[in-house]
Backbone as JSON Lines, residues from 0, in Angstrom:
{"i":0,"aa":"X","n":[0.84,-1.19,0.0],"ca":[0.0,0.0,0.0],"c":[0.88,1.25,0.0]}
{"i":1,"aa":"X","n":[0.56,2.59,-1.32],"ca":[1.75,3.1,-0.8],"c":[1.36,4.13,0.23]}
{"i":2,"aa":"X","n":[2.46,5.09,0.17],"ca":[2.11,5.91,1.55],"c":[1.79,6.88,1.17]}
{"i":3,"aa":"X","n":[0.76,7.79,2.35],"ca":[0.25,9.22,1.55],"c":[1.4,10.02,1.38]}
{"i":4,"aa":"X","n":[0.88,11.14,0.62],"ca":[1.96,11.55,-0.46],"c":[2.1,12.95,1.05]}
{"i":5,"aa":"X","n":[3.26,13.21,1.52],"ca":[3.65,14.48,2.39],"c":[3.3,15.62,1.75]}
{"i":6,"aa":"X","n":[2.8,17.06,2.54],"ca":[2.66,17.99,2.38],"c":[3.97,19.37,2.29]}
{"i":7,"aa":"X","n":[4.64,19.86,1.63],"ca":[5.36,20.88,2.28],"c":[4.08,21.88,3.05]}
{"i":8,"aa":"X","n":[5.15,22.35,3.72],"ca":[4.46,23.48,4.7],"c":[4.17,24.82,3.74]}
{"i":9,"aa":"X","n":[5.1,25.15,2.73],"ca":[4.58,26.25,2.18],"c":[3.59,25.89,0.67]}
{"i":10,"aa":"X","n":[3.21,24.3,0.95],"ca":[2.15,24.48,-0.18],"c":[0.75,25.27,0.48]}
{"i":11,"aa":"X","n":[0.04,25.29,-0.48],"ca":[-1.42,25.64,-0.26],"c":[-2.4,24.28,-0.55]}
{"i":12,"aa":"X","n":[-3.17,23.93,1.09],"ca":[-4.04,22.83,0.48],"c":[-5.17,23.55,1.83]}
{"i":13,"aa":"X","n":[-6.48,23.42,1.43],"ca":[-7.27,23.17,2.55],"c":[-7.42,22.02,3.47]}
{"i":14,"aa":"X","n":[-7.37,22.34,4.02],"ca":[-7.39,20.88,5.24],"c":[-7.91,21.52,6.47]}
{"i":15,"aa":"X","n":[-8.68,19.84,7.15],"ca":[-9.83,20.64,8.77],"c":[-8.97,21.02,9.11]}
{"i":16,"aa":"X","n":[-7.68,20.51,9.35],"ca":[-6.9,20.29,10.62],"c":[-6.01,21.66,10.47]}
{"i":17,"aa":"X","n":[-6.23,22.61,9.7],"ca":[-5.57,23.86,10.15],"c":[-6.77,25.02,10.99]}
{"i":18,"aa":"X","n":[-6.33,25.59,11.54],"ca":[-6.88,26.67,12.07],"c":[-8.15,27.28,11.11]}
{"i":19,"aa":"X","n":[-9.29,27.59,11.98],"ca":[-10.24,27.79,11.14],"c":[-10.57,30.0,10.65]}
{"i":20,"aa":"X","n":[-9.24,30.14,11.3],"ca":[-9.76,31.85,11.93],"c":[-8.83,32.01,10.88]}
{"i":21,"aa":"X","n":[-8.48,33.61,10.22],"ca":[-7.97,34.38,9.29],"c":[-8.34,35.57,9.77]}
{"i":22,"aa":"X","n":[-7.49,36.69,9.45],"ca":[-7.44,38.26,9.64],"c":[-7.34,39.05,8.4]}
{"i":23,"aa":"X","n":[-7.53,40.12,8.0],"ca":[-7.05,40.79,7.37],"c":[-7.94,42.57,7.24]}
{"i":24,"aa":"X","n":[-6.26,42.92,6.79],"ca":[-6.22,44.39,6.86],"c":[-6.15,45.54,5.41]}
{"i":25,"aa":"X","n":[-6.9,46.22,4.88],"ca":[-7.03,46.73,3.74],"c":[-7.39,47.92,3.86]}
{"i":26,"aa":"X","n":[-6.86,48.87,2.5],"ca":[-6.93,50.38,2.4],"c":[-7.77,50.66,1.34]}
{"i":27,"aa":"X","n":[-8.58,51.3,1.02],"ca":[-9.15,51.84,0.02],"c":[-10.36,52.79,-0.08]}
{"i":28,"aa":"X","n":[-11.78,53.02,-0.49],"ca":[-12.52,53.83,-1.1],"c":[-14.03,53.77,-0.86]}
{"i":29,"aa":"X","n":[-14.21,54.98,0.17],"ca":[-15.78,54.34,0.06],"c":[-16.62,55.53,-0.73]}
{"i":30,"aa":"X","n":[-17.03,55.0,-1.37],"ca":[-18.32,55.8,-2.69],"c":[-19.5,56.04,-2.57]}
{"i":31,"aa":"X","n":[-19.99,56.64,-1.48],"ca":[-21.77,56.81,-1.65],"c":[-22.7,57.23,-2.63]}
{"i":32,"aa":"X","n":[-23.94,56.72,-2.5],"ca":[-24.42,57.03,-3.77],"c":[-25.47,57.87,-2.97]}
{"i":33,"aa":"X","n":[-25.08,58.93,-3.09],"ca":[-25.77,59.85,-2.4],"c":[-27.58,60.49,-2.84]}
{"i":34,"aa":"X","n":[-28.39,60.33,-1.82],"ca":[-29.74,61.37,-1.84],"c":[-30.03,61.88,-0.76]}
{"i":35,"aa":"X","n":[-31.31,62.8,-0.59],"ca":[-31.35,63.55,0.81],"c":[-32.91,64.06,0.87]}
{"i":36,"aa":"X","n":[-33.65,63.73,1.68],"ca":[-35.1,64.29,1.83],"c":[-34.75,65.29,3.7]}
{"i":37,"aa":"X","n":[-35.74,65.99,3.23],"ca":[-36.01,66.96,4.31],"c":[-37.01,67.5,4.74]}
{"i":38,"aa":"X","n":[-37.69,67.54,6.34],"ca":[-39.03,67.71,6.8],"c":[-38.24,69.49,7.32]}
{"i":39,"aa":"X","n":[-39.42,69.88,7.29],"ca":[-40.46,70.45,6.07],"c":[-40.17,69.7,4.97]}
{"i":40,"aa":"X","n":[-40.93,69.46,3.68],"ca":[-39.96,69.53,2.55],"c":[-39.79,70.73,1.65]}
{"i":41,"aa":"X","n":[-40.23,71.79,2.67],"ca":[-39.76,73.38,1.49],"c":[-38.6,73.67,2.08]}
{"i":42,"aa":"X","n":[-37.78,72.5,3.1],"ca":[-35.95,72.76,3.41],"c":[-35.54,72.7,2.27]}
{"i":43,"aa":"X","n":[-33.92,73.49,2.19],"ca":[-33.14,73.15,1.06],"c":[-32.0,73.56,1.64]}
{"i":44,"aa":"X","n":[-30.92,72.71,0.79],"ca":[-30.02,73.18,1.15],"c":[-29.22,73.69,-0.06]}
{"i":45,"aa":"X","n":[-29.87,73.84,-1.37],"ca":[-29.3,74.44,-2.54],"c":[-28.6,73.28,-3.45]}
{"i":46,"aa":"X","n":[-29.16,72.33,-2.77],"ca":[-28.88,71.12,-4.02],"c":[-27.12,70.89,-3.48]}
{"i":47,"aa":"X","n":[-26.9,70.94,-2.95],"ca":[-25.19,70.42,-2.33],"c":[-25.04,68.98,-1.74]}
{"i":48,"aa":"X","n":[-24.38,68.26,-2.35],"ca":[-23.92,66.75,-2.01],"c":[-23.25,66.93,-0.66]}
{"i":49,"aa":"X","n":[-23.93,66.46,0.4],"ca":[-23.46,66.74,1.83],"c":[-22.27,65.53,1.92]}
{"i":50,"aa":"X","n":[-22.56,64.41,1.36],"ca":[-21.57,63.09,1.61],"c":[-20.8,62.81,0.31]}
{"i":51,"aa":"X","n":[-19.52,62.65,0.01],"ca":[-18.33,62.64,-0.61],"c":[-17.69,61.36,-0.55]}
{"i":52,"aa":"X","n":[-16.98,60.93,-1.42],"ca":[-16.24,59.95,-1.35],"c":[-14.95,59.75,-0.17]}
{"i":53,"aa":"X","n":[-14.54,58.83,0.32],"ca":[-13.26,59.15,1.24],"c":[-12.57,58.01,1.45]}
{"i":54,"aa":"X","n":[-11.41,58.68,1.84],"ca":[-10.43,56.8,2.03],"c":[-11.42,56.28,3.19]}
{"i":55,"aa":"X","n":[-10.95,54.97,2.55],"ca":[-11.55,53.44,3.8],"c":[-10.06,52.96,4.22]}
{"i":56,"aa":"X","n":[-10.43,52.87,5.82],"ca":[-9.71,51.65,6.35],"c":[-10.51,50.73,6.59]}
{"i":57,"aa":"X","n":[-10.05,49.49,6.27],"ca":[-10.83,48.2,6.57],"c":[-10.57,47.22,6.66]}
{"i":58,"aa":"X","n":[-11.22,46.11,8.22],"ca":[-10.48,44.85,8.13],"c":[-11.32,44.18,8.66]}
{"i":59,"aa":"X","n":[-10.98,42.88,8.61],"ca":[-11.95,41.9,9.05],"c":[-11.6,40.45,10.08]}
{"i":60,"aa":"X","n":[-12.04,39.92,10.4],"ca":[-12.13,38.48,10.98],"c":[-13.03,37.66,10.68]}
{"i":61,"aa":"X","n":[-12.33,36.72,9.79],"ca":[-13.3,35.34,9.25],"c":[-13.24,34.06,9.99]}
{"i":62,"aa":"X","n":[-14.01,33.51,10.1],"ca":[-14.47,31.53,10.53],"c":[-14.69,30.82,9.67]}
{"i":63,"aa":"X","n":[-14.16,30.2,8.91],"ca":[-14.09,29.24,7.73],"c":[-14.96,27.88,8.65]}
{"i":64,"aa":"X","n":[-16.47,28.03,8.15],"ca":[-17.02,27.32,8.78],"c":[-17.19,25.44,8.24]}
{"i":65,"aa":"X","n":[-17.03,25.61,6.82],"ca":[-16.8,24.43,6.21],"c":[-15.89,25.01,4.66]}
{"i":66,"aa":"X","n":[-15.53,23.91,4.29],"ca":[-14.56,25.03,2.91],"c":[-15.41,25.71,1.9]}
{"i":67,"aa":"X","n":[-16.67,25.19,1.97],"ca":[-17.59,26.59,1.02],"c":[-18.51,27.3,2.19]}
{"i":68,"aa":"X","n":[-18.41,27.68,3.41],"ca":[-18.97,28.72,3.81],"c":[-18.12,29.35,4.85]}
{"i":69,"aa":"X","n":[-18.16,30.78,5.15],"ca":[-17.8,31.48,6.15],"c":[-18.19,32.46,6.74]}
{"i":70,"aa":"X","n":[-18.0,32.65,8.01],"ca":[-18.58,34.2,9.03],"c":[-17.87,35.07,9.12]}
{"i":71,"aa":"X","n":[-18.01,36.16,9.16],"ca":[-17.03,36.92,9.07],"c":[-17.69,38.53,9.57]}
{"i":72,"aa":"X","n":[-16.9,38.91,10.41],"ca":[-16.95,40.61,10.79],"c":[-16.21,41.68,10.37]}
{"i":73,"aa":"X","n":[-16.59,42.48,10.11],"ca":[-15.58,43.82,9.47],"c":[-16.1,44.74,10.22]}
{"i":74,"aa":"X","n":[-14.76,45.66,10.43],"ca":[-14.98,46.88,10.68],"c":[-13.8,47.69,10.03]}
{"i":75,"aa":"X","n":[-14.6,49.34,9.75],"ca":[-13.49,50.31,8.75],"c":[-14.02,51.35,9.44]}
{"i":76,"aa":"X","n":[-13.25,52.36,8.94],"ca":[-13.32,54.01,9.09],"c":[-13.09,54.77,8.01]}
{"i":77,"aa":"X","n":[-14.34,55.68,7.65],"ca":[-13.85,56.36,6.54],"c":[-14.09,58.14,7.26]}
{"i":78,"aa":"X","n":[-12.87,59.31,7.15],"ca":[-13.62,60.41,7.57],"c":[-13.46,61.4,6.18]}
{"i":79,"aa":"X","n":[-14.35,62.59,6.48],"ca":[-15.21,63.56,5.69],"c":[-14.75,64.82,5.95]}
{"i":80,"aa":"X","n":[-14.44,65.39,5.68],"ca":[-14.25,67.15,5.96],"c":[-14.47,67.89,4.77]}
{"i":81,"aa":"X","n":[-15.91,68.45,5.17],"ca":[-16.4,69.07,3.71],"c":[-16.66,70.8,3.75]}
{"i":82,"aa":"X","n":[-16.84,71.29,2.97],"ca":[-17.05,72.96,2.93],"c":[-18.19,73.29,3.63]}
{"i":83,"aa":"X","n":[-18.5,74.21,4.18],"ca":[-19.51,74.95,4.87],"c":[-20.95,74.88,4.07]}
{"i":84,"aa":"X","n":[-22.16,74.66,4.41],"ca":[-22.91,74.47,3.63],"c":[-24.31,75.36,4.31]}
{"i":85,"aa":"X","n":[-25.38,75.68,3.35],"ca":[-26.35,76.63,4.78],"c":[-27.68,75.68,4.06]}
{"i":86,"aa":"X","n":[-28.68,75.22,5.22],"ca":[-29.93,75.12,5.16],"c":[-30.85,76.19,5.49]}
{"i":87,"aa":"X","n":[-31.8,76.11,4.35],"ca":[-33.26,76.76,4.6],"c":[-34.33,76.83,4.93]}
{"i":88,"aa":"X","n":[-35.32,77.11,6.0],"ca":[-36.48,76.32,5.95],"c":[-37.08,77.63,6.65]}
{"i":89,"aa":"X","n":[-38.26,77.32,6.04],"ca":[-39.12,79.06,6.73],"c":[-38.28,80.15,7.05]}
{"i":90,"aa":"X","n":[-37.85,80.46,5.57],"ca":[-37.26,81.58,5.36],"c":[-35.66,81.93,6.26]}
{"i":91,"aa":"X","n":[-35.17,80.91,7.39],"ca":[-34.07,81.09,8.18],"c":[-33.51,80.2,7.75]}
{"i":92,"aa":"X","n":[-31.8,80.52,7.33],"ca":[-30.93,80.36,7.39],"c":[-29.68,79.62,8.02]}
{"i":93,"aa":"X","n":[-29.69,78.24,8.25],"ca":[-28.58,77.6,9.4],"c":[-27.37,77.29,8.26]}
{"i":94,"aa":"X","n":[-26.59,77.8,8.89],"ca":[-24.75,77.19,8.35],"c":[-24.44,76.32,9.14]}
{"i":95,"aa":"X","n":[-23.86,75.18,8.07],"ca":[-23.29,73.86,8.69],"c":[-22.36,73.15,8.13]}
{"i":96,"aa":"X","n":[-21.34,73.19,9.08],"ca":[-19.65,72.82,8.51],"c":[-19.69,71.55,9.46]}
{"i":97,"aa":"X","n":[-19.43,70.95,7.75],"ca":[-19.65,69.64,8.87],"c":[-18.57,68.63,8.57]}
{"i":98,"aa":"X","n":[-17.8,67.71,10.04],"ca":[-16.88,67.09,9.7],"c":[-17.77,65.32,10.17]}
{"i":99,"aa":"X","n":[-17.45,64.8,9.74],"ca":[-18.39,63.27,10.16],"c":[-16.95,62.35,9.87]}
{"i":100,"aa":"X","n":[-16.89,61.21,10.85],"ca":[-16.59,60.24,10.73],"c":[-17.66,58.76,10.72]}
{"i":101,"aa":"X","n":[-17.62,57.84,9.21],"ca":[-18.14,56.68,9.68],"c":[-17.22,55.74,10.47]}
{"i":102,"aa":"X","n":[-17.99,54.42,10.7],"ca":[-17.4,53.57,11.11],"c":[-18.47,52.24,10.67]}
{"i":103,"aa":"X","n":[-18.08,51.99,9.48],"ca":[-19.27,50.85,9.12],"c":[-18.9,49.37,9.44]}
{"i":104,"aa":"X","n":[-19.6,48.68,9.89],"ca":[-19.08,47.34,10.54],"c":[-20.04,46.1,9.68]}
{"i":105,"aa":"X","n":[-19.87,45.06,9.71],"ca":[-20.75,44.56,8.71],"c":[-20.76,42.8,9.31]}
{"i":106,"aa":"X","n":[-21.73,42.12,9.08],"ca":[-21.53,40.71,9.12],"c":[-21.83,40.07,8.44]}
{"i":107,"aa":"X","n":[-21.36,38.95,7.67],"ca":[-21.72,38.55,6.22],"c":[-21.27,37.41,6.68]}
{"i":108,"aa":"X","n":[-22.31,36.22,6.2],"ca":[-22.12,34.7,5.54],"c":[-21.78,34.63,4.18]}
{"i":109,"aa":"X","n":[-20.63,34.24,3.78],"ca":[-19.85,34.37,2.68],"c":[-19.7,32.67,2.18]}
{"i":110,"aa":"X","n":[-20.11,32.57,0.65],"ca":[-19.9,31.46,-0.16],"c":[-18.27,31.13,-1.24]}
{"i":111,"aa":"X","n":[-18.13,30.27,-1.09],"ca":[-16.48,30.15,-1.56],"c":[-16.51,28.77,-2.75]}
{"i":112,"aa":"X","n":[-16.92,29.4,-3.75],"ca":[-17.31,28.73,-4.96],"c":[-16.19,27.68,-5.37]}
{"i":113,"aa":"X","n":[-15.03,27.93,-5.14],"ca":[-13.7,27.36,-5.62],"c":[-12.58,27.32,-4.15]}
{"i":114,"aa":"X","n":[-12.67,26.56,-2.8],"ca":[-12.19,26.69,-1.62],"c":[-10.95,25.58,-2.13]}
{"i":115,"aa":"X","n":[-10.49,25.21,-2.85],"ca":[-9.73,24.35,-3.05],"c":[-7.91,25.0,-3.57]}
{"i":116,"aa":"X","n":[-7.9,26.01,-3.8],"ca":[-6.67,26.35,-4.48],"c":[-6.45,27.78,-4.1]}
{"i":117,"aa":"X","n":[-4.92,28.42,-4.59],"ca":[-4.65,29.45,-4.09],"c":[-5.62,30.88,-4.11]}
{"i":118,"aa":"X","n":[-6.29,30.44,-5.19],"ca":[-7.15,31.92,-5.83],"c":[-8.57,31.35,-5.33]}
{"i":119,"aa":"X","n":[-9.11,31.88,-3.82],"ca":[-10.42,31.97,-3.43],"c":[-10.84,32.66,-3.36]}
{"i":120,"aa":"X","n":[-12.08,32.39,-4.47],"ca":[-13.26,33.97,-4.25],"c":[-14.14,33.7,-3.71]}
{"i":121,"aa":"X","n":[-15.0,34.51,-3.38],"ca":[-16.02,34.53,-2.52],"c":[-17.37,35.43,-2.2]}
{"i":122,"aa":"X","n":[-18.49,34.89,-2.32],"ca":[-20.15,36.21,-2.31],"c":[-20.61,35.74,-1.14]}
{"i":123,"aa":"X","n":[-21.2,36.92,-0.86],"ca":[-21.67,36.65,0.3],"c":[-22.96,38.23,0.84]}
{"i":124,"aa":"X","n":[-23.29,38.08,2.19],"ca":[-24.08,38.75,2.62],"c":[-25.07,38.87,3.97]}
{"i":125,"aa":"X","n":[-25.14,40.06,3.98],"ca":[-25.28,40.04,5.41],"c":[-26.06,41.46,6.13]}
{"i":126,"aa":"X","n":[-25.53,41.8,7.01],"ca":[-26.12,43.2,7.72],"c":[-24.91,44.08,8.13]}
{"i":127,"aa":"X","n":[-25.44,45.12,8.55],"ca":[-24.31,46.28,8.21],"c":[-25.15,47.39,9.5]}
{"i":128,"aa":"X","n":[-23.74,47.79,10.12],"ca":[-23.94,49.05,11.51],"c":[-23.25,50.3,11.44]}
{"i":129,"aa":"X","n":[-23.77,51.1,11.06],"ca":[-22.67,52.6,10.3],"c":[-22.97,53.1,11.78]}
{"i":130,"aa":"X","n":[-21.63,53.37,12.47],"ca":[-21.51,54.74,13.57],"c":[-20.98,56.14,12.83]}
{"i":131,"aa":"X","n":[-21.77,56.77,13.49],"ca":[-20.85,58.16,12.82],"c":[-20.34,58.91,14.25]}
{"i":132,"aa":"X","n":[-19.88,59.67,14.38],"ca":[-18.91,60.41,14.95],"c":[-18.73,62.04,14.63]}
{"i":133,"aa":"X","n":[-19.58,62.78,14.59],"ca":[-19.28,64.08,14.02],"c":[-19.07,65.95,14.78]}
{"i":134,"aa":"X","n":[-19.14,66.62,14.19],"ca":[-19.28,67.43,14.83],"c":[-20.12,68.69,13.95]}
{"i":135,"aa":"X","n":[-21.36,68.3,13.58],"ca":[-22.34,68.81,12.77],"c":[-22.72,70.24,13.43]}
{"i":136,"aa":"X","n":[-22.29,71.1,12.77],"ca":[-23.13,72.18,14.11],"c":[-24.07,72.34,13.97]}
{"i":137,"aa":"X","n":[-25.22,72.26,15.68],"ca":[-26.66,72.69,15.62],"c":[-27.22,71.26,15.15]}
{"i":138,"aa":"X","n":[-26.45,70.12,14.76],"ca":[-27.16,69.16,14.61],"c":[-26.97,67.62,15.21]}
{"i":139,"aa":"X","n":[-27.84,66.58,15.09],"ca":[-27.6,66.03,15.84],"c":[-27.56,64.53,14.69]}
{"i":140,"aa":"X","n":[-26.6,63.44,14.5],"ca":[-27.14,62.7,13.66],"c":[-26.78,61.44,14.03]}
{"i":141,"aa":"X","n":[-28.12,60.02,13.94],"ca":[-27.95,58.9,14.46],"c":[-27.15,57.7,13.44]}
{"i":142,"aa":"X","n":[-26.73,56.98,14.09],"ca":[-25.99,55.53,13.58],"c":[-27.18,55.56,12.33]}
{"i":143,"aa":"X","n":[-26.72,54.67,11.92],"ca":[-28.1,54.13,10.31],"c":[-27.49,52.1,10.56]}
{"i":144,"aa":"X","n":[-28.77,51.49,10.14],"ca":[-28.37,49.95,9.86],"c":[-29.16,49.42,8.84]}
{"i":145,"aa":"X","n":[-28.91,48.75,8.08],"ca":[-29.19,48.36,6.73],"c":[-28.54,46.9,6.15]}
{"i":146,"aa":"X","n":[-28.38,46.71,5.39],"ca":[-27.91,45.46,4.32],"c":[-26.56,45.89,3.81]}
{"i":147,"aa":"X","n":[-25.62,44.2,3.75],"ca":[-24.95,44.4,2.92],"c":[-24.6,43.23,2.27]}
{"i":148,"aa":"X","n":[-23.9,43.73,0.49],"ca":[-24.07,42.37,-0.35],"c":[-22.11,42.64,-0.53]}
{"i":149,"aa":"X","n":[-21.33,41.36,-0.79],"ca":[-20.21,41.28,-0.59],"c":[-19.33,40.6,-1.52]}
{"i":150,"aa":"X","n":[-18.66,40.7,-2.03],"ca":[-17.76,40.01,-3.1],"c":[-16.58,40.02,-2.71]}
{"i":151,"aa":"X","n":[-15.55,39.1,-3.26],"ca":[-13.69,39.1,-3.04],"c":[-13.33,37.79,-3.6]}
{"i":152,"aa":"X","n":[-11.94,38.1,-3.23],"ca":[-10.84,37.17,-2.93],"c":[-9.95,36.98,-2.29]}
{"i":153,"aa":"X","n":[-9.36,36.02,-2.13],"ca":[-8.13,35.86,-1.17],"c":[-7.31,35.16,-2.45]}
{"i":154,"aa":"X","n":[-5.82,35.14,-2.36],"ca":[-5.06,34.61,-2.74],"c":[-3.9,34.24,-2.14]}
{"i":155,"aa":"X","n":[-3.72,33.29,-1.78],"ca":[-3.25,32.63,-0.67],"c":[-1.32,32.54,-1.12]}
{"i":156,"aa":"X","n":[-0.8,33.17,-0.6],"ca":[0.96,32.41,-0.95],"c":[1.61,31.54,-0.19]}
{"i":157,"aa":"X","n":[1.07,31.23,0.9],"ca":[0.81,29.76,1.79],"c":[-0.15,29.32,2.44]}
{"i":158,"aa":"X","n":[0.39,28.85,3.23],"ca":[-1.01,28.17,3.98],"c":[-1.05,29.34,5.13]}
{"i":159,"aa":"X","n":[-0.19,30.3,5.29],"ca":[-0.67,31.61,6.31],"c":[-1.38,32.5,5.99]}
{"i":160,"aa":"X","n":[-0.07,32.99,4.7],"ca":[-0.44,34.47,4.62],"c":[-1.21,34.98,2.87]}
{"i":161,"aa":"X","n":[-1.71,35.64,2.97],"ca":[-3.05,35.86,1.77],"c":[-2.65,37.26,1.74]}
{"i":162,"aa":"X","n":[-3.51,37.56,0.03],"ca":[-3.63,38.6,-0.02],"c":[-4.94,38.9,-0.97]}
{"i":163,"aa":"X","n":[-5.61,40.19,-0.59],"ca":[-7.17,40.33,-0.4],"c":[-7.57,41.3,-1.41]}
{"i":164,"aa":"X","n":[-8.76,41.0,-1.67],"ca":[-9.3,42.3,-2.33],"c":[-11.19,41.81,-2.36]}
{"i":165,"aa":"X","n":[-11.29,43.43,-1.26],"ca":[-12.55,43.31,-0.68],"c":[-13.58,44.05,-1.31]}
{"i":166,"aa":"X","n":[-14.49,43.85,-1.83],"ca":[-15.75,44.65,-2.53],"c":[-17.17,44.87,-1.68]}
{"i":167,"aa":"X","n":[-17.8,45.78,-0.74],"ca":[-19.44,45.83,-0.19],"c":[-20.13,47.11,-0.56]}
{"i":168,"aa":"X","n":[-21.1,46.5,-0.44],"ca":[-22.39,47.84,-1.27],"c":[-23.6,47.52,0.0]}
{"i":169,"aa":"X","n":[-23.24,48.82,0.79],"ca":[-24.16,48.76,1.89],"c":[-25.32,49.49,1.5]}
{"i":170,"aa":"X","n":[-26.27,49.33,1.78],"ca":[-27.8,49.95,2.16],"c":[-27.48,51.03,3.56]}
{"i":171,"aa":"X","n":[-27.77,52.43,3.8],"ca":[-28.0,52.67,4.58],"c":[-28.53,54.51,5.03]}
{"i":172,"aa":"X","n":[-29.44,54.81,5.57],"ca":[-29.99,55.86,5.59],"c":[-29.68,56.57,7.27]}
{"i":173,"aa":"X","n":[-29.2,58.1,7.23],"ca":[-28.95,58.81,8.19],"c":[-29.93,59.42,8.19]}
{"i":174,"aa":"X","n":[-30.64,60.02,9.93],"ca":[-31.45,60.56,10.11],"c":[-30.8,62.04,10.88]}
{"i":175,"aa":"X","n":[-31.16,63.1,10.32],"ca":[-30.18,64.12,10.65],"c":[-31.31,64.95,11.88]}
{"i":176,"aa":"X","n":[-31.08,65.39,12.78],"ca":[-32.37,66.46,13.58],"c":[-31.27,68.26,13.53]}
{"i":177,"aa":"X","n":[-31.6,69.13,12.93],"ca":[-31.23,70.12,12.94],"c":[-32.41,71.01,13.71]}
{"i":178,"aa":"X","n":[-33.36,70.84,14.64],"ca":[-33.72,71.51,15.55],"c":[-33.13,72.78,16.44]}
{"i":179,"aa":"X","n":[-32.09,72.45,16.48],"ca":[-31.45,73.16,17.43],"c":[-30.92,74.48,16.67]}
{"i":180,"aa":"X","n":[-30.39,74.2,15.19],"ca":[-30.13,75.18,14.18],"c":[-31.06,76.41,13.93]}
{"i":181,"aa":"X","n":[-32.2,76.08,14.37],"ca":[-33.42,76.44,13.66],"c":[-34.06,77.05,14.99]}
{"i":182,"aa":"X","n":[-33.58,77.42,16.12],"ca":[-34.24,77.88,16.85],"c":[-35.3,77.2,17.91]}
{"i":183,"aa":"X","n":[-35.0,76.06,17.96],"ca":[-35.93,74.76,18.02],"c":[-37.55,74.54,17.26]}
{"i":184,"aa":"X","n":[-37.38,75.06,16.27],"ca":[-38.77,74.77,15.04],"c":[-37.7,73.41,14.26]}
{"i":185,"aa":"X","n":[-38.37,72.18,14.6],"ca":[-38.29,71.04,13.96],"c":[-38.05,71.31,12.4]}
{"i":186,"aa":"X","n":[-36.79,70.63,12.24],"ca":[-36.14,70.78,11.24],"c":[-35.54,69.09,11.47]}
{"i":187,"aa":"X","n":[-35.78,68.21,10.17],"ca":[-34.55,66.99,10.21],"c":[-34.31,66.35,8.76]}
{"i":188,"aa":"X","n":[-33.72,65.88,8.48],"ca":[-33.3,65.46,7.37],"c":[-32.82,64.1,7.34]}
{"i":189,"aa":"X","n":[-32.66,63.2,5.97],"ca":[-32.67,61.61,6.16],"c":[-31.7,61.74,5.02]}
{"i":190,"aa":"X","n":[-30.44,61.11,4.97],"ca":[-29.28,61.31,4.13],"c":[-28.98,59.66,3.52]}
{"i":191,"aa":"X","n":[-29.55,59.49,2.43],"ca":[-28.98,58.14,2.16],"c":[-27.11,58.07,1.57]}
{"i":192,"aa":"X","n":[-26.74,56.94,2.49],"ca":[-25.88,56.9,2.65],"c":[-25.04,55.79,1.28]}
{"i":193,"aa":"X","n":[-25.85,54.45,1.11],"ca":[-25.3,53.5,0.2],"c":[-24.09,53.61,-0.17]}
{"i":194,"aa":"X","n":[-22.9,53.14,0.61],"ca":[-21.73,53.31,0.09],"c":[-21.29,52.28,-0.28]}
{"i":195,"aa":"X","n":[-20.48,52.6,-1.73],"ca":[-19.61,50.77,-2.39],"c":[-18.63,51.06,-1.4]}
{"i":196,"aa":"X","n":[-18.02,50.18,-0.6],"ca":[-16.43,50.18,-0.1],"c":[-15.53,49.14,-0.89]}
{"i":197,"aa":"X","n":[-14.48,49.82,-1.69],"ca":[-13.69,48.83,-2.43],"c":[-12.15,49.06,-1.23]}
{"i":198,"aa":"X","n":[-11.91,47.91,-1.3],"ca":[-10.85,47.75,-0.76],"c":[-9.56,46.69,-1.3]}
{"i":199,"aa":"X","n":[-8.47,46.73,-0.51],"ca":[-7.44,45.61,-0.71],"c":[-6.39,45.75,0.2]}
{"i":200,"aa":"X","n":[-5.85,44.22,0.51],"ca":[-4.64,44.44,1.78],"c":[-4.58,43.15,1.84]}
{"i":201,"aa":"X","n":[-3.71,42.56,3.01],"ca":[-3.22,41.45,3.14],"c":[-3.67,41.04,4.7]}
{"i":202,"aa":"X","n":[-3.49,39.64,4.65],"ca":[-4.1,38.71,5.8],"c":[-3.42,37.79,6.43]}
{"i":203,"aa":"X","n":[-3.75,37.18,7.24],"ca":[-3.08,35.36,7.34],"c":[-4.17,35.01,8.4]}
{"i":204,"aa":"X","n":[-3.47,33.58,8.5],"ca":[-4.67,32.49,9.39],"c":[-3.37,32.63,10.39]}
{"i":205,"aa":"X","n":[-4.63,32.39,11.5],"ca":[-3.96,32.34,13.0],"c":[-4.98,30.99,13.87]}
């Protein structure tokens, strides 16, 4: 009978018997696809794109739960520093310079069509928790949670260390209260957020 055939250590094979956890860390771009409603709706703010594109940091922790499925958490930061902008509503005037930080976090069950070789891609999907962080003046604005749909790869140069390239297209809507701008006459606004985050960076299993 002959004998099984040995592994080197720096091939790439899936097998149970390695560690089921992976990390990874990536830089890149988040893109909103920006709209904006506002109560009253005779607010305006002169037609100005309040949300902008901005670098992403982003990384994650996966559970390779069987070799075609996995769990996985992300979290990134993207921040904003945009020009001074003024809302209108019954005839008064609020200026608002506004700096926002997100922090979108996401959890996705991810499918791995081809788990067998160095080049694994992978779809997947899940839910998504945007914190923001800002300093809106006169306003006040909450987290948003929504959907997210997920694409990638890993490409593995051993059995550690990988390298990534991450694609998500979140769903998600901000609820803005500018009350306070306004003299306290109710003023708020709902900012859809939908940002693609493209990313890429490198990983390994631990």
């Amino acid at each position: 009978m002959a004998a099984p055939k040995a592994i080197a250590l720096d091939d790439f094979e899936y097998r149970d018997d390695r560690s089921p956890w992976s990390i990874r860390a990536r830089l890149g771009i988040a893109m909103p696809e920006y709209d904006e409603s506002y109560t009253p709706a005779s607010t305006t703010d002169g037609g100005k794109d309040i949300l902008t594109s901005a670098i992403l940091i982003d990384g994650d922790v996966s559970y390779q739960v069987s070799p075609r499925f996995s769990l996985a958490a992300s979290l990134g930061y993207a921040a904003q520093e945009k020009e001074d902008f003024f809302i209108t509503s019954s005839s008064v005037t609020a200026q608002d310079n506004s700096k926002v930080s997100f922090i979108p976090t996401t959890f996705t069950l991810r499918f791995h069509p081809a788990p067998y070789g160095k080049l694994n891609p992978y779809f997947g999907g899940g839910v998504a928790y945007i914190l923001s962080f800002n300093d809106f003046t006169g306003a006040e604005i909450e987290n948003a949670s929504g959907l997210v749909v997920q694409a990638g790869v890993d490409y593995w140069f051993d059995n550690q260390f990988l390298l990534n390239i991450d694609i998500k297209q979140i769903t998600a809507e901000f609820d803005v209260d500018y009350t306070n701008s306004f003299n306290g006459s109710p003023v708020s606004a709902t900012y859809t957020y939908d940002p693609l985050l493209i990313s890429a960076g490198v990983g390994l299993r631990f």
